[in-house]
Each structure stands twice: as structure tokens, then as C-alpha cells.
N, CA, C, O and CB atoms as a CASP TS submission, in Angstrom:
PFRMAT TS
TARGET T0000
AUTHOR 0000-0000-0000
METHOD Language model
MODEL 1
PARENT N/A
ATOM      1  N   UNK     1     109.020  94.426  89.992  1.00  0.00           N
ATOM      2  CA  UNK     1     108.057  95.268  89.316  1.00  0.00           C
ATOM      3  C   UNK     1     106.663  94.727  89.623  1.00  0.00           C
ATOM      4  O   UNK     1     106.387  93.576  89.284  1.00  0.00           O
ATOM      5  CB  UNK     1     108.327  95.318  87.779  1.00  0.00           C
ATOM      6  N   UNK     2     105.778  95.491  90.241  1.00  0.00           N
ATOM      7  CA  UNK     2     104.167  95.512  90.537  1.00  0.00           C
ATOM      8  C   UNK     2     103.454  95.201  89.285  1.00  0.00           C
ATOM      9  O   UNK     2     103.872  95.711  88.246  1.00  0.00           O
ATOM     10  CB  UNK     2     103.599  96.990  91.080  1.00  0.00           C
ATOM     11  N   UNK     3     102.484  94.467  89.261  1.00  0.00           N
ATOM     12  CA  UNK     3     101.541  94.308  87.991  1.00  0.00           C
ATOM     13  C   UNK     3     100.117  94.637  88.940  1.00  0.00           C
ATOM     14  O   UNK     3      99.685  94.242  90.023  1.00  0.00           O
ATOM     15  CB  UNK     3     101.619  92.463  87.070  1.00  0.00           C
ATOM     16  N   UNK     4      99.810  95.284  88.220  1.00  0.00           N
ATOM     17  CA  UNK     4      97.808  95.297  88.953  1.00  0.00           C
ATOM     18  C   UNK     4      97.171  94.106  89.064  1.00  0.00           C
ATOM     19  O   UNK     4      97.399  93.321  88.144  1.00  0.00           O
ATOM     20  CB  UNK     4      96.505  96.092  87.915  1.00  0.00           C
ATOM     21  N   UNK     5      96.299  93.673  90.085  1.00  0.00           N
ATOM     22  CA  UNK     5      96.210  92.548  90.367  1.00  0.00           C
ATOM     23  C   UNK     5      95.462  91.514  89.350  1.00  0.00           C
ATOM     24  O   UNK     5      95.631  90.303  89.489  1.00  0.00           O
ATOM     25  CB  UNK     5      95.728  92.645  91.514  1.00  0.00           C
ATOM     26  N   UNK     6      94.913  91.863  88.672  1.00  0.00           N
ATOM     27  CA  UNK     6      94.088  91.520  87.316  1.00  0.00           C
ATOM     28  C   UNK     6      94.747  91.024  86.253  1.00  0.00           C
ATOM     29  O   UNK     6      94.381  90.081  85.551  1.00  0.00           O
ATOM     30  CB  UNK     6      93.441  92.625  86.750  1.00  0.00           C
ATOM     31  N   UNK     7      95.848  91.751  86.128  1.00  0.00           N
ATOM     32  CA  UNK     7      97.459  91.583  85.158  1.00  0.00           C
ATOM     33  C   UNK     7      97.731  90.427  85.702  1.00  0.00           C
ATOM     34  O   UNK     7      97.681  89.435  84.975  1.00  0.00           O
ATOM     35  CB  UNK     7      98.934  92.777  85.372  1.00  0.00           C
ATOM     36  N   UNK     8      98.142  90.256  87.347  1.00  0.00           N
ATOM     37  CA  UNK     8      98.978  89.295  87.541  1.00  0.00           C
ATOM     38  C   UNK     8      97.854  87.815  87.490  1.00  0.00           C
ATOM     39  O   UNK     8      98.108  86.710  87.012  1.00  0.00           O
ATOM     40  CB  UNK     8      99.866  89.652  89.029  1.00  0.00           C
ATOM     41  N   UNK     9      97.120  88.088  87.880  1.00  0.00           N
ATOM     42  CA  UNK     9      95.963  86.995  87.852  1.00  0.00           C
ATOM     43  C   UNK     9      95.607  86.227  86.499  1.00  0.00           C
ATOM     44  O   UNK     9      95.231  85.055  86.485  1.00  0.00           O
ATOM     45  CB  UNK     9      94.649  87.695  88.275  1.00  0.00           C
ATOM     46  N   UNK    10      95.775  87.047  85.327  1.00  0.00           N
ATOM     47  CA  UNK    10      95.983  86.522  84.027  1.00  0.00           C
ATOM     48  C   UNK    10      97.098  85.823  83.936  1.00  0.00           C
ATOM     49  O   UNK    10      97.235  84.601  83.868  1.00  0.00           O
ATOM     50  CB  UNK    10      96.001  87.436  83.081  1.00  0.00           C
ATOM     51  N   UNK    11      97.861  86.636  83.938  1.00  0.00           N
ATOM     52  CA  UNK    11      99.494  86.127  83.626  1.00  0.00           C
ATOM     53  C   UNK    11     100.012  84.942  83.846  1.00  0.00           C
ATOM     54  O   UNK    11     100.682  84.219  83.109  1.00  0.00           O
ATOM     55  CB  UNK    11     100.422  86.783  84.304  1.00  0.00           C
ATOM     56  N   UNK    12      99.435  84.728  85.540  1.00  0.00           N
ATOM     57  CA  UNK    12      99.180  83.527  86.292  1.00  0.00           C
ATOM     58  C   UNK    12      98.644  82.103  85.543  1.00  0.00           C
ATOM     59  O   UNK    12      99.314  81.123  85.216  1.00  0.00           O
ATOM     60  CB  UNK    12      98.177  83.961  87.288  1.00  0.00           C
ATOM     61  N   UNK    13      97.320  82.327  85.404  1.00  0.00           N
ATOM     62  CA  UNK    13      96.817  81.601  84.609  1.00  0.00           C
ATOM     63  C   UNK    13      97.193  81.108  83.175  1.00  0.00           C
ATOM     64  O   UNK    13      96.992  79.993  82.693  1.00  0.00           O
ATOM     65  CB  UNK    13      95.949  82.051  84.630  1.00  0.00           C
ATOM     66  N   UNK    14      97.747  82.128  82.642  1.00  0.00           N
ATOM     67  CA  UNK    14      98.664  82.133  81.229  1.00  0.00           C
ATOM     68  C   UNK    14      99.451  81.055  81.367  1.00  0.00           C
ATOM     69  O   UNK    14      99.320  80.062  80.651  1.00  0.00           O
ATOM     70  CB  UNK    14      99.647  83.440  80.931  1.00  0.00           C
ATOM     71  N   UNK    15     100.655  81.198  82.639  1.00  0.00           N
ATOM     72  CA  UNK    15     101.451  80.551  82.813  1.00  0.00           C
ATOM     73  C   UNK    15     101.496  79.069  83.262  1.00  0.00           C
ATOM     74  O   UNK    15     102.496  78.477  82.856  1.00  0.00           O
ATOM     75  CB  UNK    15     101.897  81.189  83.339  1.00  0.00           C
ATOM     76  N   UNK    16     100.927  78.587  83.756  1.00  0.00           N
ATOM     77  CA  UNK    16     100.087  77.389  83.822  1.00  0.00           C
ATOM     78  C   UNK    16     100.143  76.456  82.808  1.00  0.00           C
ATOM     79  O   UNK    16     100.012  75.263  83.081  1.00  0.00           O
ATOM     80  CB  UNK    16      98.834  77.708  83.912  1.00  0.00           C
ATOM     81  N   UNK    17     100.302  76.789  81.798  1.00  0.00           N
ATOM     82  CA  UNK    17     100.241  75.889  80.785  1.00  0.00           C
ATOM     83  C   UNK    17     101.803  75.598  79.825  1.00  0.00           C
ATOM     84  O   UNK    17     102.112  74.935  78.835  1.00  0.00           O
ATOM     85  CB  UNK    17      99.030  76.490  79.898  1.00  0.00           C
ATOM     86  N   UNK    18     102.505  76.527  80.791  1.00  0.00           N
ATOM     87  CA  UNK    18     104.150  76.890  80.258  1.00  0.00           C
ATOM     88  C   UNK    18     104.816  75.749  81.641  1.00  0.00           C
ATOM     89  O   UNK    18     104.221  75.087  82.492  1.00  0.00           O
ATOM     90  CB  UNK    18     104.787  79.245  80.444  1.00  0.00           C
ATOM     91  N   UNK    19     106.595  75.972  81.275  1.00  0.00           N
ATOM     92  CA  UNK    19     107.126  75.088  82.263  1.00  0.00           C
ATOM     93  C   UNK    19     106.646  75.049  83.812  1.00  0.00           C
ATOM     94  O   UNK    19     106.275  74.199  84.621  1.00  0.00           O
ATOM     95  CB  UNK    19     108.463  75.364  82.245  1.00  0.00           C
ATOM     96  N   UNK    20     106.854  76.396  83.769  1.00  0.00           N
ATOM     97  CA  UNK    20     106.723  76.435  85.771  1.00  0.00           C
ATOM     98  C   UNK    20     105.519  78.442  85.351  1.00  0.00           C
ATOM     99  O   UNK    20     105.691  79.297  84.483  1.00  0.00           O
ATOM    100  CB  UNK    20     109.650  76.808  87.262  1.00  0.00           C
ATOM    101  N   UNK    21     104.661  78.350  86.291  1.00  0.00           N
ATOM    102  CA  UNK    21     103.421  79.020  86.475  1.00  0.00           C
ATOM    103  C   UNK    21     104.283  80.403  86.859  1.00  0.00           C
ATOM    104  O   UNK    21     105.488  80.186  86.729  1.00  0.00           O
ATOM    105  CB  UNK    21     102.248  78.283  87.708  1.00  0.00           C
ATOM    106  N   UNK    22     104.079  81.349  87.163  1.00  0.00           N
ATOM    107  CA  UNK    22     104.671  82.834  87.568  1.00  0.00           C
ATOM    108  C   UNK    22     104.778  82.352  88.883  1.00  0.00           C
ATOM    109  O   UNK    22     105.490  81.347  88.876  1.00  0.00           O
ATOM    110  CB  UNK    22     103.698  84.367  87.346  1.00  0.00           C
ATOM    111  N   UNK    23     104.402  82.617  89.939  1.00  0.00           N
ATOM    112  CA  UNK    23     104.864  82.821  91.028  1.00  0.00           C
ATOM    113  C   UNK    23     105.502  81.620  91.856  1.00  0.00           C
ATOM    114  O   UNK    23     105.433  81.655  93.084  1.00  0.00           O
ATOM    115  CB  UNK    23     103.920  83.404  91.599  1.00  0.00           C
ATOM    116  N   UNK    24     106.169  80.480  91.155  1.00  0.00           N
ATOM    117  CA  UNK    24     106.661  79.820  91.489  1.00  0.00           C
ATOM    118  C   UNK    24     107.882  79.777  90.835  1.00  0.00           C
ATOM    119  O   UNK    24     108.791  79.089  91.299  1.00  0.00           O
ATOM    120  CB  UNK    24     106.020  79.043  91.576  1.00  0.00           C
ATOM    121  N   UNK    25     108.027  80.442  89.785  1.00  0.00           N
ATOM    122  CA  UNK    25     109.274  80.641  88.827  1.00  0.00           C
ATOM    123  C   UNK    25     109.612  82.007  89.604  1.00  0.00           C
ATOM    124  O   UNK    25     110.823  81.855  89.765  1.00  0.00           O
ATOM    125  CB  UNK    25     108.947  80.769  86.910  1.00  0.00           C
ATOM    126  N   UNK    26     109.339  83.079  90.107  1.00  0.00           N
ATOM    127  CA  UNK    26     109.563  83.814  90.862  1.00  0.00           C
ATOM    128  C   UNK    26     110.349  83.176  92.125  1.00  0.00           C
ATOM    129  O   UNK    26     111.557  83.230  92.358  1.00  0.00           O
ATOM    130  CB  UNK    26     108.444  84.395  91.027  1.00  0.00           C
ATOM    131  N   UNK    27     109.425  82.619  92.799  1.00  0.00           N
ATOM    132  CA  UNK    27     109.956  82.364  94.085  1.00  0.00           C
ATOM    133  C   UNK    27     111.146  81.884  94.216  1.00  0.00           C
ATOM    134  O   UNK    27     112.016  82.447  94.879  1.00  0.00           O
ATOM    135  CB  UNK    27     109.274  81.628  94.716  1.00  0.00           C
ATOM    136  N   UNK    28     111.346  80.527  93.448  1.00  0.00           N
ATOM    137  CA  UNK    28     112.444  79.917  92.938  1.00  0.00           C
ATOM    138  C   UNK    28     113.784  80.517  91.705  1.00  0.00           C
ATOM    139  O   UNK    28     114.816  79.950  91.346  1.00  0.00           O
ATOM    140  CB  UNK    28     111.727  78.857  92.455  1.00  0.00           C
ATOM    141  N   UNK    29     113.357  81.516  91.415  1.00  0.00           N
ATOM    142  CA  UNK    29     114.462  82.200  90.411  1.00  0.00           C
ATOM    143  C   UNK    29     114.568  81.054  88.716  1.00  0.00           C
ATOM    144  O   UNK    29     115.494  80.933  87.915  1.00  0.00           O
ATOM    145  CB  UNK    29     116.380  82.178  91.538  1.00  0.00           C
ATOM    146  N   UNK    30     113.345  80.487  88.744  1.00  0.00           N
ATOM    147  CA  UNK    30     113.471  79.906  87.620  1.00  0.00           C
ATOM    148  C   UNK    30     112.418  80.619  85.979  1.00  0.00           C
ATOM    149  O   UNK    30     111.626  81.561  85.994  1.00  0.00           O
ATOM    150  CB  UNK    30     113.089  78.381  88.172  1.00  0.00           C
ATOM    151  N   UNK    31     112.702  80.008  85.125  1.00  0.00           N
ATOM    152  CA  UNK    31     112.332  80.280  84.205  1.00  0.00           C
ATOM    153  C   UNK    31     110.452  80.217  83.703  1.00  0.00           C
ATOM    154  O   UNK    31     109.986  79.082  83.604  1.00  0.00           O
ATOM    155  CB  UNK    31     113.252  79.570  83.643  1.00  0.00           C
ATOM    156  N   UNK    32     109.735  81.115  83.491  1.00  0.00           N
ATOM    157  CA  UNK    32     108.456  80.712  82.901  1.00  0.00           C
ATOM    158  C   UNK    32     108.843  79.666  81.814  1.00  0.00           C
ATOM    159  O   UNK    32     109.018  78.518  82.224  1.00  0.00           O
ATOM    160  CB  UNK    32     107.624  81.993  82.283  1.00  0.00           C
ATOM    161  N   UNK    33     108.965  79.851  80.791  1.00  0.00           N
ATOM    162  CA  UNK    33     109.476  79.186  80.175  1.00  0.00           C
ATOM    163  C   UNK    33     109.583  77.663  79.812  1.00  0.00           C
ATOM    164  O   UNK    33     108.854  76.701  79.564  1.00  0.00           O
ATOM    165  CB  UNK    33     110.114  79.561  80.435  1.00  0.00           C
ATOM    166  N   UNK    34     111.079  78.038  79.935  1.00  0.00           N
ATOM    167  CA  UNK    34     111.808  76.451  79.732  1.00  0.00           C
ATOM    168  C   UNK    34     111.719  75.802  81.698  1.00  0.00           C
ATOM    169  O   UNK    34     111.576  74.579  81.680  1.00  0.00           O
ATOM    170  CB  UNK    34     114.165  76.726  78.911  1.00  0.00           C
ATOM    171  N   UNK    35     111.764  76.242  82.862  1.00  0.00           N
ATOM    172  CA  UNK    35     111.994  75.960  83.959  1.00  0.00           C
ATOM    173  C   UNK    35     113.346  75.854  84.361  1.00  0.00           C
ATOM    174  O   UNK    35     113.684  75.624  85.522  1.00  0.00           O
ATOM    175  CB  UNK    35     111.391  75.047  84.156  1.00  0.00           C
ATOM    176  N   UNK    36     114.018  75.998  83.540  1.00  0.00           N
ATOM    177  CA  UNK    36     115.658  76.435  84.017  1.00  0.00           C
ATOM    178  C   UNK    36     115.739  77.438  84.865  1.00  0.00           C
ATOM    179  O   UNK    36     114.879  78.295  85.068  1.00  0.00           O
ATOM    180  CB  UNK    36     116.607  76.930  82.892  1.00  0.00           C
ATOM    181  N   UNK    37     117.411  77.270  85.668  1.00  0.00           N
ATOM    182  CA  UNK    37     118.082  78.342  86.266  1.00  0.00           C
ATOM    183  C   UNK    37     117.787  79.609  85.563  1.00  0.00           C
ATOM    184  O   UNK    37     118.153  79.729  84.394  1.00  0.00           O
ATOM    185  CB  UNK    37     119.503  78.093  86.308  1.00  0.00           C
ATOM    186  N   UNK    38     117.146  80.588  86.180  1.00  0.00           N
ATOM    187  CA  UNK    38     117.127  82.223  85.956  1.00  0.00           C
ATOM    188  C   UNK    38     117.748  82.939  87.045  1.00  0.00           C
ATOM    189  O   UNK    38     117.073  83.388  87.971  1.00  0.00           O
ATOM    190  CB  UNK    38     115.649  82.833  85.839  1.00  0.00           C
ATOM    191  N   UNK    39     119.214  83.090  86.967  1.00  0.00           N
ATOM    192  CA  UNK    39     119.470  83.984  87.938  1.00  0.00           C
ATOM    193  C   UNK    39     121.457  84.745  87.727  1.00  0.00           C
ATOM    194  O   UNK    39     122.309  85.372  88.356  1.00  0.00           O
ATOM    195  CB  UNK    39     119.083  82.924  89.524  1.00  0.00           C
ATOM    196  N   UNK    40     121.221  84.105  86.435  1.00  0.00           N
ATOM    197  CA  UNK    40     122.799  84.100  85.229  1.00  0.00           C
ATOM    198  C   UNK    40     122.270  85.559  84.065  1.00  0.00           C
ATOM    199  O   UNK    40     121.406  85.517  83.190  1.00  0.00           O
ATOM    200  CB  UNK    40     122.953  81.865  83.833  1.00  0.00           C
ATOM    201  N   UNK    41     122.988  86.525  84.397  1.00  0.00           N
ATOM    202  CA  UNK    41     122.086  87.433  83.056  1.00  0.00           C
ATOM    203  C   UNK    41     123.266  87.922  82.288  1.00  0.00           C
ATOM    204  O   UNK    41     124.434  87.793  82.654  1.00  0.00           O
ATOM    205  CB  UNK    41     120.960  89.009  83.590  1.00  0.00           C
ATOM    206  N   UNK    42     122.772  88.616  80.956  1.00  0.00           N
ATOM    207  CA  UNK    42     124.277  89.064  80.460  1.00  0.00           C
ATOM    208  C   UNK    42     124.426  90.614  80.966  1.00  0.00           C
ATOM    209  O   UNK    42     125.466  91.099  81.410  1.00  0.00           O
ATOM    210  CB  UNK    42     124.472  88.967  78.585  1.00  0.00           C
ATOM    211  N   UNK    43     123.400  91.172  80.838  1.00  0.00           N
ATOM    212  CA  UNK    43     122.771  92.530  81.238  1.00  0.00           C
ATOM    213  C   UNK    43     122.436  92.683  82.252  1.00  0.00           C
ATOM    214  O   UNK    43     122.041  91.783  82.992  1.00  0.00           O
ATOM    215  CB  UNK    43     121.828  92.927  80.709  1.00  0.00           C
ATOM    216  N   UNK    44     122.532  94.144  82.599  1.00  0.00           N
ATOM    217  CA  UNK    44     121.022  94.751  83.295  1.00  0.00           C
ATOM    218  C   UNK    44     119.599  94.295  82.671  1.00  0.00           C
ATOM    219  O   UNK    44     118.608  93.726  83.129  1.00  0.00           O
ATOM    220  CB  UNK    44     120.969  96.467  83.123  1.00  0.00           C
ATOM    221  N   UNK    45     119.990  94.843  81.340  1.00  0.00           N
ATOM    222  CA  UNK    45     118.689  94.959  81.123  1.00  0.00           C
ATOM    223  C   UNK    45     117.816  93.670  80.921  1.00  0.00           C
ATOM    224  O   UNK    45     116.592  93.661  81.052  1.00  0.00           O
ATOM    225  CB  UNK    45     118.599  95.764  80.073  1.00  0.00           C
ATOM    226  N   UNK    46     118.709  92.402  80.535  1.00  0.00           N
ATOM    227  CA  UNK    46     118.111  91.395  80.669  1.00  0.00           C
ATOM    228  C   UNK    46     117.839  90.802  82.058  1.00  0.00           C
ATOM    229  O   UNK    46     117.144  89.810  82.276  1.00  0.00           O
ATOM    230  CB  UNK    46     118.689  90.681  79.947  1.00  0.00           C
ATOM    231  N   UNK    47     118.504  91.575  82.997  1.00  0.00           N
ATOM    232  CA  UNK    47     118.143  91.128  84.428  1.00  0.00           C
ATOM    233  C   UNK    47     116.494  92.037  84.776  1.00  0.00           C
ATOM    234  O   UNK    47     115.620  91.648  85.552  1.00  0.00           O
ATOM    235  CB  UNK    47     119.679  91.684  85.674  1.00  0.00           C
ATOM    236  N   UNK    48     116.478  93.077  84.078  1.00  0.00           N
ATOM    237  CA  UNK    48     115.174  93.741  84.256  1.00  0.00           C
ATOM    238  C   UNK    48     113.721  93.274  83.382  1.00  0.00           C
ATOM    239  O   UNK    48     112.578  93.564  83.735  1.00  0.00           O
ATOM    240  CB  UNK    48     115.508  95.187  83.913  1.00  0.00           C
ATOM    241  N   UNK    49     114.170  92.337  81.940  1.00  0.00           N
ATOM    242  CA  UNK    49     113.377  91.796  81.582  1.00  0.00           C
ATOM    243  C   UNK    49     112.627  90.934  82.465  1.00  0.00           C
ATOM    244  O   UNK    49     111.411  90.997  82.647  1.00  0.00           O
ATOM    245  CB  UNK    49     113.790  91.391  80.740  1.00  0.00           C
ATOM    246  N   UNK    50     113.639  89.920  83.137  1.00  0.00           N
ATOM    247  CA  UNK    50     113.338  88.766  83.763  1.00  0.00           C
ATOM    248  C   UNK    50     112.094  89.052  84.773  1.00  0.00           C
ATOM    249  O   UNK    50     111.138  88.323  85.036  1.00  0.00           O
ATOM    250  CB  UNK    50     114.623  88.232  84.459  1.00  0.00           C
ATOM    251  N   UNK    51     112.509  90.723  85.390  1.00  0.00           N
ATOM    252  CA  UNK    51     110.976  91.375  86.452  1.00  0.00           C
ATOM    253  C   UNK    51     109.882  91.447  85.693  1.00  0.00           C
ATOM    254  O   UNK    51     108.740  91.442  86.153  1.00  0.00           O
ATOM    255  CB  UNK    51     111.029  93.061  87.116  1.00  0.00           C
ATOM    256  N   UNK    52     110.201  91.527  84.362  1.00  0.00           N
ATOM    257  CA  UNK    52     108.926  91.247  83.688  1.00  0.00           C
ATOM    258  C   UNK    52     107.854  90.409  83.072  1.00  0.00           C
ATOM    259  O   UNK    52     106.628  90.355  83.164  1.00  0.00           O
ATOM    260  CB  UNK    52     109.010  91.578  83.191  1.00  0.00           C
ATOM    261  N   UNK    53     109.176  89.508  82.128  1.00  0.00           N
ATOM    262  CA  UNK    53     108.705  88.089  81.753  1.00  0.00           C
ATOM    263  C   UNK    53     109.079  86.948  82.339  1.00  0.00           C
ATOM    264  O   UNK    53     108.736  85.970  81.674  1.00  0.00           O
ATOM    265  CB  UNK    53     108.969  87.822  80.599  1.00  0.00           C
ATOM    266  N   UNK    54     109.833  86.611  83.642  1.00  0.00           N
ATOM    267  CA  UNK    54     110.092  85.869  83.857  1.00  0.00           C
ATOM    268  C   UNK    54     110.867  84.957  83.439  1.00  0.00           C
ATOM    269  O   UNK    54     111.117  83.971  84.132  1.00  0.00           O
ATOM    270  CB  UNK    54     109.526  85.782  84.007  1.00  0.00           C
ATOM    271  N   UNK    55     111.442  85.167  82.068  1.00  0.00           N
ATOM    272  CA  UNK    55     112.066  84.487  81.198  1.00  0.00           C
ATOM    273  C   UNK    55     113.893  84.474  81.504  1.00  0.00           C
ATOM    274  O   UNK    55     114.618  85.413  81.833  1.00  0.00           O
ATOM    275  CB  UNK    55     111.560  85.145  79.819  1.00  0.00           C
ATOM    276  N   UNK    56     114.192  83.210  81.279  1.00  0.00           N
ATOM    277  CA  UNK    56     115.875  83.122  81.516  1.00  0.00           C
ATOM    278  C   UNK    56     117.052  83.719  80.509  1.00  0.00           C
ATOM    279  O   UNK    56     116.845  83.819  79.299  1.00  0.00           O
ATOM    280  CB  UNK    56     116.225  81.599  81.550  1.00  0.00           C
ATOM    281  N   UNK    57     117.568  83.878  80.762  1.00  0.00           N
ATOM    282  CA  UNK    57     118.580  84.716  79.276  1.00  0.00           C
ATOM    283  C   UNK    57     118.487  83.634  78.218  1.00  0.00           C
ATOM    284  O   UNK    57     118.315  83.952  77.041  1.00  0.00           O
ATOM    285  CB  UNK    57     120.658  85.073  79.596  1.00  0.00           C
ATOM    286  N   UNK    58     118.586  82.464  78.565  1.00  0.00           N
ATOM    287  CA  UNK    58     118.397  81.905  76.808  1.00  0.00           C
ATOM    288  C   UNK    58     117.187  81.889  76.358  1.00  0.00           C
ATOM    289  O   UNK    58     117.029  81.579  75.177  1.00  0.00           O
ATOM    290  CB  UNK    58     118.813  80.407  76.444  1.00  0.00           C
ATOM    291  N   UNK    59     116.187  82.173  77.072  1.00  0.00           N
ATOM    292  CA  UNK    59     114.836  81.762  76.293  1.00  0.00           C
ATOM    293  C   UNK    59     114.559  83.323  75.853  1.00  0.00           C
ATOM    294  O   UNK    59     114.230  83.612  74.702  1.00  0.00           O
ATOM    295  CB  UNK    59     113.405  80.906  77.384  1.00  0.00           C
ATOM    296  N   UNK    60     114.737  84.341  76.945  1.00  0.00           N
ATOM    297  CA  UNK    60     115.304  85.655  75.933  1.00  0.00           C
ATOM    298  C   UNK    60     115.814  85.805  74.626  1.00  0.00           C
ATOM    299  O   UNK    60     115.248  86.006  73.551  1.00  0.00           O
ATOM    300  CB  UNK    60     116.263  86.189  76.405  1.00  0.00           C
ATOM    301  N   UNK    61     116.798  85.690  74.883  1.00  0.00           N
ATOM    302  CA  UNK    61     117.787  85.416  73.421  1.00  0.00           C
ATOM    303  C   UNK    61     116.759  84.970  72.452  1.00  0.00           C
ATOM    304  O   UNK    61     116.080  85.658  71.689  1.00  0.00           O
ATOM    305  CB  UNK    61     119.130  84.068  73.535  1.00  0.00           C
ATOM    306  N   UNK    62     116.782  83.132  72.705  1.00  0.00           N
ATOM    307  CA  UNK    62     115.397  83.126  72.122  1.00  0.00           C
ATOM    308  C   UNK    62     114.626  83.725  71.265  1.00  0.00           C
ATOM    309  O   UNK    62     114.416  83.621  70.057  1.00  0.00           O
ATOM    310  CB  UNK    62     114.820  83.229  72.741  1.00  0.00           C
ATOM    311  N   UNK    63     114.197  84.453  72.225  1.00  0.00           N
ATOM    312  CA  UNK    63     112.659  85.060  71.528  1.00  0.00           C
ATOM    313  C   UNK    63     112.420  86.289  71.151  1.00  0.00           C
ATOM    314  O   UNK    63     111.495  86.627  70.412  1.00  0.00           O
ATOM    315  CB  UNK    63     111.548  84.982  72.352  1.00  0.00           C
ATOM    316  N   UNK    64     113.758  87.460  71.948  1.00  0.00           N
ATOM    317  CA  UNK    64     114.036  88.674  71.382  1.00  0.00           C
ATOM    318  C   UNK    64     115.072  88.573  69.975  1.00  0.00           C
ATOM    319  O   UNK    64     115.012  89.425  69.089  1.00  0.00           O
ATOM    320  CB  UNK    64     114.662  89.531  72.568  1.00  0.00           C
ATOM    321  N   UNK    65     115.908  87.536  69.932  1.00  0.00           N
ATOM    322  CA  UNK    65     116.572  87.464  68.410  1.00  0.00           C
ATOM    323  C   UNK    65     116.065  88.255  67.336  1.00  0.00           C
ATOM    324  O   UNK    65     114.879  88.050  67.075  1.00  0.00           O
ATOM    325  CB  UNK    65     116.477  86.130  67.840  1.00  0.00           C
ATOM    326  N   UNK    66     116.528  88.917  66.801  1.00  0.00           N
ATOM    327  CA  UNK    66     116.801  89.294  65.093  1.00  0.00           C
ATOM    328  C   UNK    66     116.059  91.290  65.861  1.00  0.00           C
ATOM    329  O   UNK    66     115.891  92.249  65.107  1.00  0.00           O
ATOM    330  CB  UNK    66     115.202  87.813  63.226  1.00  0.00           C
ATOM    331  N   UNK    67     115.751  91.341  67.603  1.00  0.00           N
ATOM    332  CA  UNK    67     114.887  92.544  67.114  1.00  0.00           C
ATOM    333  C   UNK    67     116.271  93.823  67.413  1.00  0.00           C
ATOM    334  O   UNK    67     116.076  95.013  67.164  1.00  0.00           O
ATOM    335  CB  UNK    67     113.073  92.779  68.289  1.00  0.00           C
TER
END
């Protein structure tokens, strides 16, 4: 999934201060996050989150819980 370049340039920077930065948790299939393995999903749809947040199914779980 495409982000406008302004989006990703934030996001970027956002991430930086988390385990591993966006486009290196990309490249590598790892987690923004925690920096764990991201590449285990239970879903689709958690495989389609991951194009979004970068996030691994447990830190998902995580943080979507109770919604």
C-alpha cells in the first residue's frame, strides 16, 4: 500500500524512535514495533494491517485488543 510522500516521510521519522524505523522493518519483514519476525499472520486481514502499520500479529493483538 502507497502512502503520499509526506505521509511516508512522517511516519518515517515517527518510527525512529520505535524498535526498527519503517523502511527497514519493511525491507526485512520485521516489526515497527517490538522488531520481531513479521511474516506469521492469523488473517488476511492482519496480513493487510501489517501494509499499513507495520506491526507483527502480536503487537497487533496487542494494541487492537478489547476493539
Amino acid at each position: 500500500m502507497s502512502k503520499h510522500r509526506n505521509i511516508e516521510s512522517f511516519l518515517q521519522g515517527v518510527s525512529t524512535k520505535l524498535a526498527t524505523c519503517r523502511s527497514k522493518a519493511r525491507q526485512e519483514q520485521r516489526c515497527v514495533t517490538c522488531g520481531g519476525d513479521a511474516r506469521i499472520f492469523t488473517s488476511y486481514l492482519s496480513e493487510r494491517e501489517y501494509s499499513i502499520s507495520l506491526m507483527c500479529q502480536r503487537c497487533q493483538d496487542e494494541a487492537f485488543k478489547g476493539e
